[in-house]
Structure formats: structure tokens, C-alpha cells
PAZAPA-4460 file (N, C-alpha, C; in steps of 0.05 Angstrom, whole numbers, plus 32768, in hexadecimal, padded with zeros to 4 digits):
% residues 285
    n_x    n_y    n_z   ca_x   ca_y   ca_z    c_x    c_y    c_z   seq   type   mol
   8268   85A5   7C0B   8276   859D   7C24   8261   859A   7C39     1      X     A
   825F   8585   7C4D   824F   8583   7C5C   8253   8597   7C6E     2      X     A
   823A   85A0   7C88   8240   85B2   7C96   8242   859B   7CB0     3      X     A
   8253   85A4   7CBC   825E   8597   7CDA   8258   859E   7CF5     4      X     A
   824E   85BA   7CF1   8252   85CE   7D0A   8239   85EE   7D02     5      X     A
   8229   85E8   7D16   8215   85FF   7D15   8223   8616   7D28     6      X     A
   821A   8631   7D29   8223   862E   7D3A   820E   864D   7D49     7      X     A
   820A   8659   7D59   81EF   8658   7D63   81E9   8673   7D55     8      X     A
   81F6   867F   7D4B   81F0   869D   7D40   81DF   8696   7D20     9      X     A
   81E3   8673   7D1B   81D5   8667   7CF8   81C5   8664   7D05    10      X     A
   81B6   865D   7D17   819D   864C   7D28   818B   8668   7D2A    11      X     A
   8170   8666   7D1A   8160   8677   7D1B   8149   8674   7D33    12      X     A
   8146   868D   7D37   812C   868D   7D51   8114   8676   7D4C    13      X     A
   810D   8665   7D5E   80F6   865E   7D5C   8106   8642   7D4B    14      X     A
   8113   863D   7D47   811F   8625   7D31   8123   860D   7D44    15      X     A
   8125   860E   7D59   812E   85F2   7D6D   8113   85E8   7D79    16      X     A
   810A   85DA   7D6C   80EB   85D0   7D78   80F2   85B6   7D88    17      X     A
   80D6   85B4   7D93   80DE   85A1   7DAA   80E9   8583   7D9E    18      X     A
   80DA   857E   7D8F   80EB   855F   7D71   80FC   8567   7D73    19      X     A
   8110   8579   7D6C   8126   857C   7D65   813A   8575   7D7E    20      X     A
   812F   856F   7D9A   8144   856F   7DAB   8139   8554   7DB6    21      X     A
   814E   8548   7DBE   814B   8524   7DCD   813E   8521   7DE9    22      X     A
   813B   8516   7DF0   812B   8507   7E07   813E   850E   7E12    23      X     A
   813A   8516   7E2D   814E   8513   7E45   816B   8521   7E37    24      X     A
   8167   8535   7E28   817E   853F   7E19   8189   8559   7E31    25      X     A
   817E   855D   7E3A   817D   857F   7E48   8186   857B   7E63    26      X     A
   8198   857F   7E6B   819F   857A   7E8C   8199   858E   7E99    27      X     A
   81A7   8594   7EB2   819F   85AC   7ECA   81BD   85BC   7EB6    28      X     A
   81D1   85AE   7EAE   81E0   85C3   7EA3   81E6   85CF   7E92    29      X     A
   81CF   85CB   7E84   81C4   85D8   7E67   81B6   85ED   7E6A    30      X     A
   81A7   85ED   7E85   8193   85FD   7E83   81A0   861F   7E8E    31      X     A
   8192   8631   7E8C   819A   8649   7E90   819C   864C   7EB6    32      X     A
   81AE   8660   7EB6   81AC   865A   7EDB   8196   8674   7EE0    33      X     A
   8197   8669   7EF8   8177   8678   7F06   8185   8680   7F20    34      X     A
   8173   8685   7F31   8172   8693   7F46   8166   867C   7F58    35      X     A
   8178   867E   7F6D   8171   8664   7F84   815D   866C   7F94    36      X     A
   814F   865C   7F9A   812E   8652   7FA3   8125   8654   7F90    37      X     A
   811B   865D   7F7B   810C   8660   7F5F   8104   863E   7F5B    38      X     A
   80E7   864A   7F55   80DE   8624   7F48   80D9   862E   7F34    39      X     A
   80DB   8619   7F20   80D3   861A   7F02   80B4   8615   7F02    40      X     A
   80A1   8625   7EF2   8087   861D   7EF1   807D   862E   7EDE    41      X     A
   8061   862C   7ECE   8050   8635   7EBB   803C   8649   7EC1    42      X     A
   8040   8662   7EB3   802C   867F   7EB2   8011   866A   7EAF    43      X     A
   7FFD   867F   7EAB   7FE7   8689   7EA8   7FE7   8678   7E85    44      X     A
   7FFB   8680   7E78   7FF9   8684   7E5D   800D   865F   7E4F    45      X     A
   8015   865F   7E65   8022   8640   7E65   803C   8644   7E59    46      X     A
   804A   8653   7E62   806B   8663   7E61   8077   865D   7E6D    47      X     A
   808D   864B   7E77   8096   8650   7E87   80A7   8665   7EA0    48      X     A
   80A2   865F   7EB0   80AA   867C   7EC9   80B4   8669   7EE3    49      X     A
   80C0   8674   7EF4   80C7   866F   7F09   80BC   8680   7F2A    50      X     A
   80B2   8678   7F37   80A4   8685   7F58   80C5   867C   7F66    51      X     A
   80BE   8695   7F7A   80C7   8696   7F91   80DD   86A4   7F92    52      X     A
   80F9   869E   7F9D   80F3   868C   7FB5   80DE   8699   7FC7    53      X     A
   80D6   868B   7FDF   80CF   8694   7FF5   80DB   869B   8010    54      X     A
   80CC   86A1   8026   80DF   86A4   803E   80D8   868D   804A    55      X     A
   80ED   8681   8065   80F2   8672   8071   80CB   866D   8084    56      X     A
   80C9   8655   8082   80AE   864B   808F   8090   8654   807E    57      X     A
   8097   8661   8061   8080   865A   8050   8080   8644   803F    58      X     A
   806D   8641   8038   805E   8628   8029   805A   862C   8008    59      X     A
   805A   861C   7FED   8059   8620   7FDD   803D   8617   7FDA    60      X     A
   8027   862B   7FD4   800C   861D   7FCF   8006   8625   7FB7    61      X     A
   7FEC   8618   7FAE   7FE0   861B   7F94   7FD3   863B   7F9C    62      X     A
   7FD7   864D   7F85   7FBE   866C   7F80   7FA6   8661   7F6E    63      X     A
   7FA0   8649   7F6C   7F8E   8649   7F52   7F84   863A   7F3C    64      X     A
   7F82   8639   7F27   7F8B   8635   7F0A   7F8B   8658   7EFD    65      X     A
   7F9F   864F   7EF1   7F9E   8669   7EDD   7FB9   8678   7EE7    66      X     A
   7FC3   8673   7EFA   7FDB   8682   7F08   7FEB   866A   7F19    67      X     A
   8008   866C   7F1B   8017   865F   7F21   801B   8660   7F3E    68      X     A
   8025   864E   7F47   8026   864B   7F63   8035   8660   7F78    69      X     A
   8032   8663   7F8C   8046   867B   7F9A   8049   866C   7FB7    70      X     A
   8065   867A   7FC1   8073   8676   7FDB   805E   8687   7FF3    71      X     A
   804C   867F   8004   803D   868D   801B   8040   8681   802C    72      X     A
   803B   8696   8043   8037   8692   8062   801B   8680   806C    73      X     A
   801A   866D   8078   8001   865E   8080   7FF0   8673   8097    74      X     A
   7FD5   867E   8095   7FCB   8694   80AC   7FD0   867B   80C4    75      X     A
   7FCC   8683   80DD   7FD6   8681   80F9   7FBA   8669   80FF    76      X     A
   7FA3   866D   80EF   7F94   865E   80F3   7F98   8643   80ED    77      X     A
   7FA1   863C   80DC   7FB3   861C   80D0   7FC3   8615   80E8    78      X     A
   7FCB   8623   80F8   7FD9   8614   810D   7FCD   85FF   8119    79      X     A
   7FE6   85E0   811F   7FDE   85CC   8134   7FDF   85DC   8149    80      X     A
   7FC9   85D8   815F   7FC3   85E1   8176   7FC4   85BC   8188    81      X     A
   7FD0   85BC   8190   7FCE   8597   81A1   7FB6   859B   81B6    82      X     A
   7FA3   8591   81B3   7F8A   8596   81C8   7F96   859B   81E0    83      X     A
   7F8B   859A   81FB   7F8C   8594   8215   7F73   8583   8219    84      X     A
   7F85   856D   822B   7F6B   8551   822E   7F66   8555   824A    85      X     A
   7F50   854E   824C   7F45   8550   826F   7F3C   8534   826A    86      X     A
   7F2E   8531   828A   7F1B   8517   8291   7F38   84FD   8296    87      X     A
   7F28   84EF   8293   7F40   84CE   8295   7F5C   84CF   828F    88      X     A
   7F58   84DD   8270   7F82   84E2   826C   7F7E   8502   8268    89      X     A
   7F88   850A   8276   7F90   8528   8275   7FB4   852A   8260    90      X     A
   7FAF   8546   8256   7FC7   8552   824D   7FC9   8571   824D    91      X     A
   7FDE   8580   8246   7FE5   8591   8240   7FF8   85A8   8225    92      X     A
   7FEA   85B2   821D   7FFB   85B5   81FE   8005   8599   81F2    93      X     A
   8018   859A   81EB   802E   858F   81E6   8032   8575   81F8    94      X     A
   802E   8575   8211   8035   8567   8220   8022   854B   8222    95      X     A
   803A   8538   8232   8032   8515   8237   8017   8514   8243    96      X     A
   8004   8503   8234   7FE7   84F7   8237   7FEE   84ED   8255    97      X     A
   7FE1   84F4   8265   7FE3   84E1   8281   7FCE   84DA   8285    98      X     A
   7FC5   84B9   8293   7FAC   84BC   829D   7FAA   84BF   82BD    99      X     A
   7F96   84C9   82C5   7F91   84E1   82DD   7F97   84C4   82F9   100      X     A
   7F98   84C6   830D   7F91   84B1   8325   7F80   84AE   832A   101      X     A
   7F80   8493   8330   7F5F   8480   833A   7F50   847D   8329   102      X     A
   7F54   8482   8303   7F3D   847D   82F7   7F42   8464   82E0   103      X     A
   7F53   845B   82EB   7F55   843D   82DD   7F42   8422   82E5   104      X     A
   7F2D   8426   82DD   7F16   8409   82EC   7F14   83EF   82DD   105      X     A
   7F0A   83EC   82DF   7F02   83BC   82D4   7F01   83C6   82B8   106      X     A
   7EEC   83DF   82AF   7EE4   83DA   829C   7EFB   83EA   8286   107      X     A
   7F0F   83F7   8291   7F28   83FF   827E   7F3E   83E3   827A   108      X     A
   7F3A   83D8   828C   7F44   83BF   8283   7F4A   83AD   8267   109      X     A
   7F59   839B   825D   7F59   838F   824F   7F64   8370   825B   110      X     A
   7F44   836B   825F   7F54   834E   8269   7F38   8330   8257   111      X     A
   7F4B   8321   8256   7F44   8308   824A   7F2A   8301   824E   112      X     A
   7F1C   82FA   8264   7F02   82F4   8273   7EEF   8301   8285   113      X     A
   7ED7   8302   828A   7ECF   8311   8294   7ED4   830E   82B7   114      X     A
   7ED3   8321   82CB   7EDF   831F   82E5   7EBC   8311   82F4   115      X     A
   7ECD   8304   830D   7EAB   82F9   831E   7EBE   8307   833D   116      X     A
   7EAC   8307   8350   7EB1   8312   8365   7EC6   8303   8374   117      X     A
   7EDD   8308   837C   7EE8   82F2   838B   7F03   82EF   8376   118      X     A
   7F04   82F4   8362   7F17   82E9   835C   7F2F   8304   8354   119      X     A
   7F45   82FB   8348   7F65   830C   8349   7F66   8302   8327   120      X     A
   7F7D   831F   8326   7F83   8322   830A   7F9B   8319   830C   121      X     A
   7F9C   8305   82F4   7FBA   82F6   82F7   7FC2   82F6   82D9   122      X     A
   7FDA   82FF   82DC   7FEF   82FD   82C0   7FEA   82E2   82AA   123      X     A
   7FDC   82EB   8293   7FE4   82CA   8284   7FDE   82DA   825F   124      X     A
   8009   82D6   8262   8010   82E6   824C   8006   82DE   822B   125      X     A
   7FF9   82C7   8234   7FEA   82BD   8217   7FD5   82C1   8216   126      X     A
   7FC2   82CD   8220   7FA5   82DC   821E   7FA6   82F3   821C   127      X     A
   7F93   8306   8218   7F86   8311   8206   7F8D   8331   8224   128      X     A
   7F98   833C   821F   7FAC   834E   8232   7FBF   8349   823D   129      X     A
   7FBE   8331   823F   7FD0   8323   824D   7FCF   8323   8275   130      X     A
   7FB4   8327   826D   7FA2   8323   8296   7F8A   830A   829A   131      X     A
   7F8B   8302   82AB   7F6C   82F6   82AA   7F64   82F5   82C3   132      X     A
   7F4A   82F8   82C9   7F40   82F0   82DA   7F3E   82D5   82EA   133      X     A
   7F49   82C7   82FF   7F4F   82B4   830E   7F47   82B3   8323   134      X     A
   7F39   8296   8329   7F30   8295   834B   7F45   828A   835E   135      X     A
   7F41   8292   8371   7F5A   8293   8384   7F5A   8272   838A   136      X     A
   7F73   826B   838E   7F7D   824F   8397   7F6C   823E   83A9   137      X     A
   7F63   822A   83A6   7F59   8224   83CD   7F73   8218   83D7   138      X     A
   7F8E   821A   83CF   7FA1   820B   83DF   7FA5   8225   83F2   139      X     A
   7F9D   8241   83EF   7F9A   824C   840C   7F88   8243   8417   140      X     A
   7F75   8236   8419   7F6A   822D   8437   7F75   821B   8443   141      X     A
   7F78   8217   8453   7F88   8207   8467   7F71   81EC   846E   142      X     A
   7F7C   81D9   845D   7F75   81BA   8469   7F80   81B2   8480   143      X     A
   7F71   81AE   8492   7F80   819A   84AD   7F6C   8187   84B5   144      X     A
   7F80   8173   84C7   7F65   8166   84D0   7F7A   8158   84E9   145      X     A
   7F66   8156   8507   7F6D   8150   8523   7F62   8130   8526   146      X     A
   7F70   811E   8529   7F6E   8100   8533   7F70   80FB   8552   147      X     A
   7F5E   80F8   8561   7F6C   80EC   8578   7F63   80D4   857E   148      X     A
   7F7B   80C0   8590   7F76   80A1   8595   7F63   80A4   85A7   149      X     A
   7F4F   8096   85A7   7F39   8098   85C0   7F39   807D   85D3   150      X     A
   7F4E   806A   85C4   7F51   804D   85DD   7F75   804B   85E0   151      X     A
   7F76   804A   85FB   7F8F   8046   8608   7F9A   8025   85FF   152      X     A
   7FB3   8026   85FA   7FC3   8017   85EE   7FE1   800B   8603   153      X     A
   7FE8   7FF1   8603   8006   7FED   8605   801B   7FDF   85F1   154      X     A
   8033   7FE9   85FE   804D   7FDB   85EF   804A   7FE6   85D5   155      X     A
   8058   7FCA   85BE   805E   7FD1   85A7   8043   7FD2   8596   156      X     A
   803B   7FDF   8586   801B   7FDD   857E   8028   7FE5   8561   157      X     A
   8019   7FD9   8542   802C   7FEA   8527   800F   7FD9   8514   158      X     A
   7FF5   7FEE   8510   7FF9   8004   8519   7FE8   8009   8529   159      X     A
   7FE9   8022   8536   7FDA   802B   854A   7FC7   8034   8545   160      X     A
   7FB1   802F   854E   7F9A   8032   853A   7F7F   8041   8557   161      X     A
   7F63   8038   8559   7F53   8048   8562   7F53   8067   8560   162      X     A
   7F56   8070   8549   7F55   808F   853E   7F36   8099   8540   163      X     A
   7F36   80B1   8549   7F1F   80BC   8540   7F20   80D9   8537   164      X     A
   7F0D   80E1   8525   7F0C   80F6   851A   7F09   8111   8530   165      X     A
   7F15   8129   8535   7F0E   813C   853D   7F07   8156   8536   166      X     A
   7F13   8169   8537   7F10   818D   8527   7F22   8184   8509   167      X     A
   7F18   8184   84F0   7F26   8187   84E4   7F10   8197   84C7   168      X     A
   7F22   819A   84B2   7F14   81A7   849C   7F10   8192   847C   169      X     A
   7F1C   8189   848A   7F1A   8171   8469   7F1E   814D   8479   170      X     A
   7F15   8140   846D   7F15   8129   8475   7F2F   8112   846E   171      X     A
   7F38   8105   8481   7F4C   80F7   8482   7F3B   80E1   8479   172      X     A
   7F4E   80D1   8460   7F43   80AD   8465   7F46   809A   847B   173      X     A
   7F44   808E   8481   7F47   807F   849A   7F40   8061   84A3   174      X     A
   7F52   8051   84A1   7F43   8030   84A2   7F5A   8022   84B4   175      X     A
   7F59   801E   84CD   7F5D   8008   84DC   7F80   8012   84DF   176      X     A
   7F80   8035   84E8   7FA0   803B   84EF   7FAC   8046   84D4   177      X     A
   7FA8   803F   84BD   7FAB   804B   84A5   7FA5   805F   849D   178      X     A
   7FB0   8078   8494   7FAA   8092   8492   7FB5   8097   8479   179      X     A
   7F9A   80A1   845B   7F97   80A1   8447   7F99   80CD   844E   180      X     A
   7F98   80D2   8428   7F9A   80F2   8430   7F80   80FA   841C   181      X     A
   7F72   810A   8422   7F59   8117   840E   7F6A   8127   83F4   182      X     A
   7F7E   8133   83F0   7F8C   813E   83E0   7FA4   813A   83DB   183      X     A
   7FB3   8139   83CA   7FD6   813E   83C7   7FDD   8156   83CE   184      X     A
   7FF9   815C   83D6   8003   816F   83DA   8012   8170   83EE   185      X     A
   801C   817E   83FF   8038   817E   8414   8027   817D   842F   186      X     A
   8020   816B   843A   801A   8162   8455   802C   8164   8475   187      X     A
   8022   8171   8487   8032   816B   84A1   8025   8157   84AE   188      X     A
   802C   8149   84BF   8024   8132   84C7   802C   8139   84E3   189      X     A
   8024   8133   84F6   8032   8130   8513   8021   811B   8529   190      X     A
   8032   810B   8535   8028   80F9   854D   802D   80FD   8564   191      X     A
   8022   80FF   8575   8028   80FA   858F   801B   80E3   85A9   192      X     A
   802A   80DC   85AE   8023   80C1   85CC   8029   80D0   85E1   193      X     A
   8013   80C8   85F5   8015   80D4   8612   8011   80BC   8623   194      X     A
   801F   80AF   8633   8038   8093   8638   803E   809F   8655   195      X     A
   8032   807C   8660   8041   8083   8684   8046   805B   8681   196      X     A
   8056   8061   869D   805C   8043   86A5   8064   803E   86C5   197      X     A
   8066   8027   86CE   8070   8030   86E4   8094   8021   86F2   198      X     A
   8098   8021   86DD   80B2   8019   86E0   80CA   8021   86C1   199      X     A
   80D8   801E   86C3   80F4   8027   86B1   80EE   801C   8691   200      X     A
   80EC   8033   8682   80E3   802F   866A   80FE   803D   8655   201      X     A
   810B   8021   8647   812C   8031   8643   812B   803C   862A   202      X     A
   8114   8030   8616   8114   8039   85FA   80FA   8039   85ED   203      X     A
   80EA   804F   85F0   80CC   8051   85E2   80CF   8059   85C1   204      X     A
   80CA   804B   85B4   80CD   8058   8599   80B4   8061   8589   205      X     A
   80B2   8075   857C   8098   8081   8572   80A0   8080   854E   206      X     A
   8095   8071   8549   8097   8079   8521   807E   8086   8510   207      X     A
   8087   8095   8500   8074   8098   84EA   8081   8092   84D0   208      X     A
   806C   807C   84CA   806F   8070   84B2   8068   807B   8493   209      X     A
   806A   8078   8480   805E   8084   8469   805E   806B   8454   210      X     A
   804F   8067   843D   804C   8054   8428   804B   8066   840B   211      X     A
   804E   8064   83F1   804E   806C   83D7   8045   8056   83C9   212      X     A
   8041   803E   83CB   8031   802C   83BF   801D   8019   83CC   213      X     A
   8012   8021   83E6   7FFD   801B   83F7   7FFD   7FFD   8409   214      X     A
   801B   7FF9   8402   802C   7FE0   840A   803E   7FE5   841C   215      X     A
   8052   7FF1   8414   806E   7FED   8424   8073   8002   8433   216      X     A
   806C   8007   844A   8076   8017   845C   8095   801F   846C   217      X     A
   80A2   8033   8466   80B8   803B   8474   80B1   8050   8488   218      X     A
   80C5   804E   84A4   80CB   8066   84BB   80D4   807E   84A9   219      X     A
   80BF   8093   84AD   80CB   80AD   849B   80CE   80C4   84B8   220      X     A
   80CC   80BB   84D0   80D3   80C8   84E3   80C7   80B9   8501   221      X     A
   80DD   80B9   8515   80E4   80B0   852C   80EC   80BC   8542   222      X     A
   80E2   80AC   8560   80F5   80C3   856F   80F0   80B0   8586   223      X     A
   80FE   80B8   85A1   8103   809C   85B5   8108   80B1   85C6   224      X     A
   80F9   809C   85DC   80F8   80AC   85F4   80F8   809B   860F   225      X     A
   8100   8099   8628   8102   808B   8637   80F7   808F   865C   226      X     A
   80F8   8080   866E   80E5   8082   868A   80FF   8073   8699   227      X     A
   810E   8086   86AD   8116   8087   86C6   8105   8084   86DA   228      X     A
   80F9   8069   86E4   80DF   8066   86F8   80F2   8069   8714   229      X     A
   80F7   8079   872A   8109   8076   873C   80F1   8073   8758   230      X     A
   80DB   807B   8755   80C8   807C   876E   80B4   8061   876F   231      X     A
   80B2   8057   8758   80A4   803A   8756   8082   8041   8744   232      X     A
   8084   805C   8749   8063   8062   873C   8066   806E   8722   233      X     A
   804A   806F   8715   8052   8073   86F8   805F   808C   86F2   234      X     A
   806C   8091   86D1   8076   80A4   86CF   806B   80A8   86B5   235      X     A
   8068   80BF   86B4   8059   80C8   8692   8070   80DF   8689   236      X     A
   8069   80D3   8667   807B   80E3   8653   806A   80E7   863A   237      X     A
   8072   80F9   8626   8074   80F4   860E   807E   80F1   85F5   238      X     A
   8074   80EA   85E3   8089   80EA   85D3   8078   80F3   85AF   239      X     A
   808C   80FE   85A0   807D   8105   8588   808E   810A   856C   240      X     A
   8081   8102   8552   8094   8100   853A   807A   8118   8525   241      X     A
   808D   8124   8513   807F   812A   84FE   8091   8128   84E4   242      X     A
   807E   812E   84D4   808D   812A   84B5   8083   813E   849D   243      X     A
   8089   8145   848E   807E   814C   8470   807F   813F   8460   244      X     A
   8062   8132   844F   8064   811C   843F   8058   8125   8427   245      X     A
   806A   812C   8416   8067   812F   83FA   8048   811A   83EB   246      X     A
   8034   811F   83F3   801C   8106   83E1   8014   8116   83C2   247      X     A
   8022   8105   83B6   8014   8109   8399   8004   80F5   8388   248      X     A
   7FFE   80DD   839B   7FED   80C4   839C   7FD7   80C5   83A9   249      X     A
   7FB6   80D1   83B3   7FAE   80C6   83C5   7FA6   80AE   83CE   250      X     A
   7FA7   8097   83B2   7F9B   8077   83B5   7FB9   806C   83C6   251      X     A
   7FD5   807A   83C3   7FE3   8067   83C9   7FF8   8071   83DF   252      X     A
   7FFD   8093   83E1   8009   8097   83FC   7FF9   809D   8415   253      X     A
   8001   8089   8429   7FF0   8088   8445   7FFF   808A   844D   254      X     A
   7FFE   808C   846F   8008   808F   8483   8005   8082   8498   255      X     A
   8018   807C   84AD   800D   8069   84CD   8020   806F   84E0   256      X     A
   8016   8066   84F0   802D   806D   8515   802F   804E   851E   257      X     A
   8046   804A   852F   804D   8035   853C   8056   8039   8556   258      X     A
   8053   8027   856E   806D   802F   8587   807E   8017   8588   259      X     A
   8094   8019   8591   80A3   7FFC   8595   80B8   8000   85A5   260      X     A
   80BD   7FEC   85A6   80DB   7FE9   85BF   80CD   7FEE   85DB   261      X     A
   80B3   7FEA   85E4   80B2   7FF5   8602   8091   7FE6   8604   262      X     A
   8089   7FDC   8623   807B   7FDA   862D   8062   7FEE   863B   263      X     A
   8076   8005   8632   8063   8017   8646   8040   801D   8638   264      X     A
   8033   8028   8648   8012   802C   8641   8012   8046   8635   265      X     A
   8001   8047   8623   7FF7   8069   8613   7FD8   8068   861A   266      X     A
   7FD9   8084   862A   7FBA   8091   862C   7FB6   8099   860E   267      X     A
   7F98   809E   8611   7F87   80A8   85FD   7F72   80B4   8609   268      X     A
   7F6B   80C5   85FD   7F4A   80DC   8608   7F40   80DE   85E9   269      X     A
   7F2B   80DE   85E7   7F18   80EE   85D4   7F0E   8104   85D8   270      X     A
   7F13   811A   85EA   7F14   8137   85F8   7F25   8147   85F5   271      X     A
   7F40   813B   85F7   7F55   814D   85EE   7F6B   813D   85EF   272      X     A
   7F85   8150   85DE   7F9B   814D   85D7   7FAB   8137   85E6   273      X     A
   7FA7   8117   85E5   7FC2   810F   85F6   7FD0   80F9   85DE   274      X     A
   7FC4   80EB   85D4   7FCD   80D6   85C2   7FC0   80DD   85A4   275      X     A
   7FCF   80E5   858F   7FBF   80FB   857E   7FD7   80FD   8562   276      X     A
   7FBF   80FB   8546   7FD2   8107   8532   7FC2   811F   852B   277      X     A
   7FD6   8139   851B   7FCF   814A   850D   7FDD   814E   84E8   278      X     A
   7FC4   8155   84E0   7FC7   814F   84C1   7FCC   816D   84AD   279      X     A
   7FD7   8173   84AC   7FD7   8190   849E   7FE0   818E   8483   280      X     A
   7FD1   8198   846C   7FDE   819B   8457   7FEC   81B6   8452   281      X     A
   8004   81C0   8452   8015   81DE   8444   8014   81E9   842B   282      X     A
   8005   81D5   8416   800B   81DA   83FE   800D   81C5   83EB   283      X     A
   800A   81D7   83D1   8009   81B8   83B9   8025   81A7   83B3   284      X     A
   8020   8195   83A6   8039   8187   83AD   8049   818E   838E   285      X     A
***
């Protein structure tokens, strides 16, 4: 009769060799129970044994060869100690790296190019910190430039011309009443006529003209002014226009002045202020 069933009292000591039992045959609930924290590990003699457990905040380290591992306390010397930082970034234990005041200079920097005297650190998020060194604008300096008529004029005149150069910082173009610009950008412009007569003057008109294709001139500002002669002798007035002219052309936006509608006479000095343009640039266009 075949046998079916061993059963462990037939099973002789030492009879179950390691062949005899399957791969991956043996689970956690096969095995005999133990004592919790206990690790499984090998004597001296290559037996197996179990260490520990240990107490709460020791370490399982190696004793050796020849002896199995044990649960210890780390000495006090193994402790992280977190430095204390002095100088530039200071800290404390534990505590946030700060760096100290006033000791951030050029050379802690991380910026794109090297710095020259004179110039500002300006944001440019595609370089190399994302700073660079930049020279300051010249559209802060202030371009101007002072014209005054130096020959007296009457009636309707278009354009009014005998200009001469006075105090200015950049140079106006200038040919026969025509007023060219050294740069683009947002220009003030202003005229003024200083005008007597000796009788009733009902409509003086003052224009400033402007061009964009060095041809066609339009009135981009006007103004009218008039002479109540009641004593029979002359009477003096003035009169004055300004504008802001967008030039993003210098070959092709100019400028000019006209008078019309009136007989009366315009002084002029080359000494000072009476018949006169002023040229100011504000900014780029």
C-alpha cells in the first residue's frame, strides 16, 4: 500500500535537508514565532540566532567578524553639532544663514558683463543673472536749441525766415525758414512775434506748420490776435503757437512759421527774446 501521509513523530532528526524543501517554500508562517524586535542573524559558528531588540534611539552596528551584530547607543561624540557661521553670512545652531549688512559688493554679484564707471544695473532676464551692466540713456540730457529773427518783417510772410542760431545744445537744420531736427523723438516747438502798428489790426494770424514727407505742409497749431488803434500811434502786441511733433523721420519731418491776415510789422533783435522759436526735445519717440 502506498504511504500518503508522514507524519512528524516518522520524520527522523536531521532527515529534512535543505534539497528536500522547495524554493520559496517557507513563509513568515511557517516559521517558529519569536520575540518582537529580534532580528534573525548568524553566531560566530554560522547558527542561526537572533539580537536584540534594542532601546528606543540605538543603532544596529556591526561588532566585527566572528560575532553578530548588536543594538547600541552612538557615544555623544557622533553628534551633528550645526557650526556657527560668522563673517559675511552669519548663523546660529540650528538657525537661518543670514548675510550680515553692507557686505554685499560688485564682486558678490552675478551679473552678465563687466561694470565701467557711470553706468546702472538693469534687469535683462535672459543673461547670465539676469543683471547687466548699462550706460545711462543720453535721452536724459536735454536737447534744446534758441532761434531768434534778427530782420524785422511785414504783413503776410509763409515762411518767415532770417533765423539765427542762439544758446542751444544740439544743432537745428536750417535752410531759408525751414526747420529740419538733429534726432527723432517728441519735440516742443514754440513761436513767438513781437508786432506793433499804427492803426486797427482785426485779425493777425500766427501758424506753425509741420511736413512728414518734406513736401506737404499742414497748420498743426494757430492763434489770432488783434490792435484796437484808438490814439493814432503805434500799438504793440504779441502773439505765440507751440506744438509737439512726434519726428521719427529726420530727412522728412520739418517744420515752419507763417503770419497772415494782417498788415502789421514784426520786430526782431538778435540780443534778446522778441521774434523767436524754441526747440526742445522731451523724449524718444
Amino acid at each position: 500500500m502506498a504511504l500518503t501521509q508522514v507524519k512528524t513523530t516518522g520524520i527522523a532528526d536531521d532527515a529534512v535537508t535543505e534539497a528536500k524543501v522547495a524554493n520559496d517554500a517557507i513563509g513568515t508562517a511557517e516559521m517558529k514565532a519569536g520575540t518582537d524586535g529580534h532580528i534573525i542573524t548568524y553566531d560566530a559558528s554560522g547558527n542561526p540566532t537572533t539580537v536584540g531588540p534594542g532601546t528606543d534611539g540605538q543603532v544596529l552596528t556591526s561588532t566585527g567578524a566572528g560575532s553578530p551584530p548588536a543594538f547600541e547607543t552612538l557615544p555623544a561624540s557622533n553628534n551633528y553639532v550645526h557650526p556657527n557661521h560668522s563673517g559675511e553670512v552669519t548663523s546660529t545652531a540650528d538657525g537661518a544663514q543670514v548675510i550680515a549688512d553692507d557686505v554685499v559688493d560688485e564682486a558678490n554679484l552675478k551679473v552678465s558683463n563687466s561694470p565701467t564707471n557711470g553706468y546702472f544695473l538693469s534687469a535683462q532676464s535672459g543673461n547670465t543673472g539676469g543683471l547687466t551692466w548699462a550706460a545711462v540713456s543720453s535721452d536724459t540730457d536735454i536737447d534744446f536749441a534758441l532761434w531768434r529773427i534778427n530782420t524785422g518783417w511785414s504783413g503776410n510772410t509763409d515762411p518767415v525766415q532770417n533765423f539765427t542760431e542762439q544758446n542751444h545744445s544740439v544743432d537745428m537744420g536750417y535752410s531759408s525758414g525751414i526747420f529740419s531736427f538733429p534726432s527723432t523723438g517728441f519735440w516742443f516747438i514754440e513761436f513767438q512775434t513781437y508786432m506793433y502798428y499804427n492803426s486797427d489790426q482785426d485779425n493777425i494770424e500766427l501758424h506753425l506748420l509741420t511736413t512728414t514727407n518734406d513736401s506737404s505742409y499742414a497748420t498743426r497749431a494757430q492763434s489770432y490776435t488783434h490792435m484796437n488803434n484808438d490814439d493814432g500811434g503805434n500799438l504793440y502786441s504779441t502773439n505765440r503757437v507751440s506744438h509737439i511733433f512726434d519726428v521719427s523721420d529726420t530727412s522728412n519731418h520739418k517744420v515752419k512759421f507763417k503770419t497772415a491776415g494782417t498788415s502789421a510789422n514784426f520786430h526782431a533783435s538778435s540780443s534778446s527774446n522778441e521774434s523767436y522759436a524754441i526747440f526742445w526735445k522731451l523724449g524718444a519717440t
